[in-house]
C-alpha positions as CSV (number, residue, x, y, z in Angstrom):
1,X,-1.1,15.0,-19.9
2,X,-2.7,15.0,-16.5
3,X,-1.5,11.9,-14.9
4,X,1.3,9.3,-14.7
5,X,-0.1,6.1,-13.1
6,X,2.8,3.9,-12.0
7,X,2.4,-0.1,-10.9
8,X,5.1,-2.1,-9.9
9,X,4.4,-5.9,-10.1
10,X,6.2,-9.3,-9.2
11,X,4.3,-12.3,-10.1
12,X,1.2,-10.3,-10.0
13,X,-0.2,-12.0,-13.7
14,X,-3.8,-12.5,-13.0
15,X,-4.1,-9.0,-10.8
16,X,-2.4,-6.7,-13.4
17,X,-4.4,-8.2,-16.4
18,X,-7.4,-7.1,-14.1
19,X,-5.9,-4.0,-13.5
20,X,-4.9,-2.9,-16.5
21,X,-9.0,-4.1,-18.3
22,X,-9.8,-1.8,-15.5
23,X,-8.0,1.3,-16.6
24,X,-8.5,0.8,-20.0
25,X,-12.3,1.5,-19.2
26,X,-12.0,4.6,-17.4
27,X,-14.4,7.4,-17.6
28,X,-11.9,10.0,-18.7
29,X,-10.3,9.7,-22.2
30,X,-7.1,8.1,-22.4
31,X,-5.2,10.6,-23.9
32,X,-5.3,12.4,-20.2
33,X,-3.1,9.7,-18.7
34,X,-0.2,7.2,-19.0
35,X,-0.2,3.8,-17.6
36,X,3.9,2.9,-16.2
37,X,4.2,-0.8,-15.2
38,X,7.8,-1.5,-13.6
39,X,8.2,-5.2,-12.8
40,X,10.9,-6.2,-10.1
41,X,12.0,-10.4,-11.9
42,X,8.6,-11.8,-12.5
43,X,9.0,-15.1,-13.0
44,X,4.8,-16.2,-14.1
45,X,5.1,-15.0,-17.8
46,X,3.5,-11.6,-17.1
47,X,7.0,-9.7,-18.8
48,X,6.1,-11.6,-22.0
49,X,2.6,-10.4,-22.5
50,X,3.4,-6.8,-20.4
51,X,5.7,-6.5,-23.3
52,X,2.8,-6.9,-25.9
53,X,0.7,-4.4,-24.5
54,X,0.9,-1.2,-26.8
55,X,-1.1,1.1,-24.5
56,X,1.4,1.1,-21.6
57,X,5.2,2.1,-20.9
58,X,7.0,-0.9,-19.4
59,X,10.2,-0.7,-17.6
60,X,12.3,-2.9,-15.2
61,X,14.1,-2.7,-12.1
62,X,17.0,-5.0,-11.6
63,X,19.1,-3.5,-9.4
64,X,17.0,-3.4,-6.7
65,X,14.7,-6.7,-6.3
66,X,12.4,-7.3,-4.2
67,X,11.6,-3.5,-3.9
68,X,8.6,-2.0,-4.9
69,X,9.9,1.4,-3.9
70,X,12.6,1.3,-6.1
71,X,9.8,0.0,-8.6
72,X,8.0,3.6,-7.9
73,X,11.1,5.8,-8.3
74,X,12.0,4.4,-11.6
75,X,8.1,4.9,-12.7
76,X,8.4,8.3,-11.2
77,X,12.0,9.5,-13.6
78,X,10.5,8.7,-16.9
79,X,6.7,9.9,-15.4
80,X,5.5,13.1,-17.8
81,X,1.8,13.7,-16.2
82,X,1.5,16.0,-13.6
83,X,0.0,14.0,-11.5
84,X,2.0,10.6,-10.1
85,X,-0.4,7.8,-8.8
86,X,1.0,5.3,-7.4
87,X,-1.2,1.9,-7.4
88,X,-0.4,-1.4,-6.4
89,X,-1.0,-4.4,-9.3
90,X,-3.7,-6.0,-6.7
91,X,-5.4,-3.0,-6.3
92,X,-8.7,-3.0,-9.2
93,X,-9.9,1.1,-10.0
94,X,-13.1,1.4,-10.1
95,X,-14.7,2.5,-13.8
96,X,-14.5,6.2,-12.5
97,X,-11.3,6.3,-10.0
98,X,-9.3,8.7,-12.2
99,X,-12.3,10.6,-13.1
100,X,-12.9,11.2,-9.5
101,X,-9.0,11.6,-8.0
102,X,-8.8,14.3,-11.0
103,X,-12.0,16.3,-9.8
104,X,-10.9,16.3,-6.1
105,X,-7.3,17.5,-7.1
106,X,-9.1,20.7,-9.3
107,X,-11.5,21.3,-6.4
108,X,-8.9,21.2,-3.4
109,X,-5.7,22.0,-5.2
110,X,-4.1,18.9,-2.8
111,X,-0.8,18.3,-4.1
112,X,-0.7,15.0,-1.6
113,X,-4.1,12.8,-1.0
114,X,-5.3,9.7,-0.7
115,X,-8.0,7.4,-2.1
116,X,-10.5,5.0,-0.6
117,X,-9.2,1.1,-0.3
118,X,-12.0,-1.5,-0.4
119,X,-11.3,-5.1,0.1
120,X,-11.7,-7.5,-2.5
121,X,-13.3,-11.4,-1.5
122,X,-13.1,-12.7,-4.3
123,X,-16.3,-14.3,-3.4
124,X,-14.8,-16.6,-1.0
125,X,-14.7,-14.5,3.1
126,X,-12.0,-16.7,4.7
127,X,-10.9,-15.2,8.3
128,X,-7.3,-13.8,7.4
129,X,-9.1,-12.1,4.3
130,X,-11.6,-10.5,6.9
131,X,-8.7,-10.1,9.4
132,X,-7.0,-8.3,6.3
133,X,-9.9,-5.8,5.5
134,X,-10.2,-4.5,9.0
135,X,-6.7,-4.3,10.0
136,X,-4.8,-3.4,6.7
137,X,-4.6,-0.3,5.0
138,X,-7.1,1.7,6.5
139,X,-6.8,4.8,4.0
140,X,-9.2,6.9,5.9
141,X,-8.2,6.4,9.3
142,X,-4.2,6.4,8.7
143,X,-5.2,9.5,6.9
144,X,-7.2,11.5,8.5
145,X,-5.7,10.6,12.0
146,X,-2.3,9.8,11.3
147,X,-1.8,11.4,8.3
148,X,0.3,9.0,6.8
149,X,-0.5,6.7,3.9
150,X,-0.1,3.2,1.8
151,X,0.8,3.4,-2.3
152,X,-2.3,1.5,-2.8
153,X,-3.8,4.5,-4.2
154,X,-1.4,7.3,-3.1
155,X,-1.2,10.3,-5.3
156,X,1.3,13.2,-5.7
157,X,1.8,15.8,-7.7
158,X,5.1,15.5,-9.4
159,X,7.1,18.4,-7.8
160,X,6.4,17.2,-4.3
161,X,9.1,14.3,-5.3
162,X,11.5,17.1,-6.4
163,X,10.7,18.9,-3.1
164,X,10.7,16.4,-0.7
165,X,12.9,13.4,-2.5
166,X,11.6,9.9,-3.8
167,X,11.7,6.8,-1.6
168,X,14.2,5.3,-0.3
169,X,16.2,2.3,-2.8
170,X,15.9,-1.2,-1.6
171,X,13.3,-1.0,0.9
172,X,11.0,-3.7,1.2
173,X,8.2,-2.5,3.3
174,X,6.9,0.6,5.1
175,X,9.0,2.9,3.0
176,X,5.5,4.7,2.0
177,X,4.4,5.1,5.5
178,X,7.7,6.5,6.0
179,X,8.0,9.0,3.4
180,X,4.4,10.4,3.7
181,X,5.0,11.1,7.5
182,X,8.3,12.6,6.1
183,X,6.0,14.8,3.6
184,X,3.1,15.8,6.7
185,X,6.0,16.5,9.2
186,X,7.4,19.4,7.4
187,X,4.2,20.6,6.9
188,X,2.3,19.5,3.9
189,X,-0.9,18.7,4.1
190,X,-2.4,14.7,3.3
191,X,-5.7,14.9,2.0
192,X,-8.4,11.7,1.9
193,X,-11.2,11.6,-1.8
194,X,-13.7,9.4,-0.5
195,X,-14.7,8.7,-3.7
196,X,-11.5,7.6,-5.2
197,X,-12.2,4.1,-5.2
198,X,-9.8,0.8,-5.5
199,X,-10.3,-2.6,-4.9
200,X,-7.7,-4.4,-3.2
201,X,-7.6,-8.4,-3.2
202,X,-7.5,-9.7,0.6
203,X,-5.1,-11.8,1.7
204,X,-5.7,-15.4,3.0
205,X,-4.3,-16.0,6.5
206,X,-0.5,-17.1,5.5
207,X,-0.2,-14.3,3.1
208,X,-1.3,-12.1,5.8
209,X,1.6,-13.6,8.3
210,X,3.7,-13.2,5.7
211,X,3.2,-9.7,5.4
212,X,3.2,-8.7,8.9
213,X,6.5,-9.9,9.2
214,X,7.6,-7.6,6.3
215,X,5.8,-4.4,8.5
216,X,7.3,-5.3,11.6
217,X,10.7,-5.1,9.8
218,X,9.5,-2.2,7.9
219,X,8.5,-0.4,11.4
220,X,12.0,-1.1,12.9
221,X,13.4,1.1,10.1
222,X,10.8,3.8,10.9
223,X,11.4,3.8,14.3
224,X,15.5,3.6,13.6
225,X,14.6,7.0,11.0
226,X,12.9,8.5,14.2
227,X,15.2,7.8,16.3
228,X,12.6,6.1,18.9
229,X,13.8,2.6,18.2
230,X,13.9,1.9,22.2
231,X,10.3,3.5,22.8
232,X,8.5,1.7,20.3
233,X,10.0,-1.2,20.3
234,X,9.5,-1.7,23.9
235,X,5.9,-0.8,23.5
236,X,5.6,-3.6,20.6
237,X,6.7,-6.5,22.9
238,X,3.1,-5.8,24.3
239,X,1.8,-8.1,21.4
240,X,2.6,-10.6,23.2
241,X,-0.6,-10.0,24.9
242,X,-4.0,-10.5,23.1
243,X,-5.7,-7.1,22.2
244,X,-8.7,-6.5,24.1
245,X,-12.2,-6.9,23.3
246,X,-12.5,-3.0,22.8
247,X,-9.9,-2.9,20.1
248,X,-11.2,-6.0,18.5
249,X,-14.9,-4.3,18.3
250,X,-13.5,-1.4,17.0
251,X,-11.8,-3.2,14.2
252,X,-15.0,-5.4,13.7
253,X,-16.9,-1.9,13.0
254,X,-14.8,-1.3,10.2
255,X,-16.5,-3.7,8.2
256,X,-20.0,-3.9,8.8
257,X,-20.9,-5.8,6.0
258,X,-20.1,-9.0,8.0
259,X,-22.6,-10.7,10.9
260,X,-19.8,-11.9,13.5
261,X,-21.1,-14.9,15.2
262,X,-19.1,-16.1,18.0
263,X,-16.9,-18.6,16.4
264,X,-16.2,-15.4,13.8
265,X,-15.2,-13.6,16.2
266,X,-13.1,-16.3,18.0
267,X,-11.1,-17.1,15.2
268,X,-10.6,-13.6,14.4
269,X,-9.1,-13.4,17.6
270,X,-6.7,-16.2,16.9
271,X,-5.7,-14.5,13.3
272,X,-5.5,-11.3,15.2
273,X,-3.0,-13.1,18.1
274,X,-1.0,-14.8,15.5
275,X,-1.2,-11.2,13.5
276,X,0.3,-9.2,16.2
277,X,3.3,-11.8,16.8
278,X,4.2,-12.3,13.2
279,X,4.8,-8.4,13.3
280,X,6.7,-8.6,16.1
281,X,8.8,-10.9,14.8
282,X,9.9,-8.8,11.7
283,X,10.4,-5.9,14.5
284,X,13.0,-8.2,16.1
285,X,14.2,-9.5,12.6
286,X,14.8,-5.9,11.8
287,X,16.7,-4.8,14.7
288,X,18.5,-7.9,14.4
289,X,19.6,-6.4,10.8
290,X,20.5,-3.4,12.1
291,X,22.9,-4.8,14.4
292,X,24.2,-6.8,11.7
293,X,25.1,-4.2,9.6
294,X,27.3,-2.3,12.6
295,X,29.4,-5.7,13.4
């Protein structure tokens, strides 16, 4: 078996039926791969009928809820394929993702790459979905200038994880941004395929605050790992300023598939205030934590 595709989900029903239609229509036979859903206390009915499903290996994680880290590890102890891709339940393969991610692995011998994250509309363009697509995971660029990466479409080969160690347990966000930086600081290369290709639902505007706030807290423990806590954080408190009109064209550029007419591109910049605070706050929510834990 060439690869071990592992989902965690939480009240994800509608995205992971999607999902899952998706993989079962893949170019490649199914024989080459495994499909390992891990659900963290899903309340929506999706166990039930995640149970049913005879083509895939379901498993839970209860010790560790709201994690979808710990989600991953679990997937990644019972994973047989040699490959592990690791896929988020809102994130929709295209009809030849694993054909693709399977060619660029035998062409480049990458044991750590990347695929391509489009943004989903769902045929509705609110501005927090747009504000999503140009500021949230940006494979390419985090990539191939950072080289760091989401689990959105993240995938390993399995004796990396014996190497370099699995995620951390418990963590709630930016545990993946984390642990790739972990993987290219000690010398591995990250590697981007282009043509991998997902399709990630956007969020709408409260969904996107929402999640900020779980980066900002999820960048306090990254800093607190690097031990530049006082550095960044003092930089962050700079989000209390609006970004400037350079920065905003530059994220506008990343999806050119939009005309931005001034009101666009005012209330973008409203989303993108709001944005930069929400994360801010998690940054302060997480040092908060932190000092918490030493009282």
């Amino acid at each position: 078996m060439i690869a071990s595709i592992i989902i965690p989900v939480f009240n994800d029903f509608y995205a992971i039926q999607l999902t899952l239609d998706a993989l079962r229509k893949q170019t490649i036979d199914s024989h080459e791969f495994e499909i390992i859903v891990v659900d963290n206390g899903s309340k929506d009915g999706s166990v039930k009928w995640l149970q049913d499903q005879q083509d895939i290996v379901f498993i839970s994680e209860t010790s560790h809820l709201g994690s979808p880290y710990s989600c991953r590890n679990r997937g990644i102890e019972v994973a047989k394929g040699e490959l592990v891709i690791l896929l988020d339940s809102t994130c929709i393969p295209a009809l030849d993702w694993l054909e693709a991610g399977i060619n660029f692995y035998r062409e480049t011998s990458e044991l750590l790459f990347g695929g391509c994250v489009k943004f989903n509309f769902e045929d509705k363009t609110t501005i927090g979905k747009l504000y999503d697509s140009i500021t949230n995971v940006q494979m390419e660029h985090s990539i191939l200038h950072q080289q760091k990466a989401k689990t959105a479409n993240l995938w390993v080969h399995k004796t990396v994880f014996s190497e370099k160690g699995m995620f951390r347990e418990g963590v709630r966000s930016g545990e993946d941004v984390r642990w790739t930086k972990f993987c290219t600081d000690s010398g591995m290369h990250l590697g981007y395929s282009e043509h991998t290709k997902v399709y990630k639902f956007a969020r709408g505007t409260f969904e996107l605050l929402k999640k900020q706030i779980r980066v900002g807290k999820g960048q306090m423990r990254l800093w607190r790992s690097r031990s530049e806590v006082k550095k960044q954080f003092t930089q962050s408190l700079k989000k209390v300023l609006p970004i400037s009109p350079k920065t905003m064209r530059l994220l506008m550029a990343r999806n050119k598939d939009v005309e931005y007419t001034w009101h666009i591109v005012a209330r973008l910049y409203l989303v993108s205030y709001l944005s930069e605070l929400a994360t801010l706050f998690g940054n302060v929510l997480g040092l908060f934590q932190k000092q918490k834990a030493i009282s």
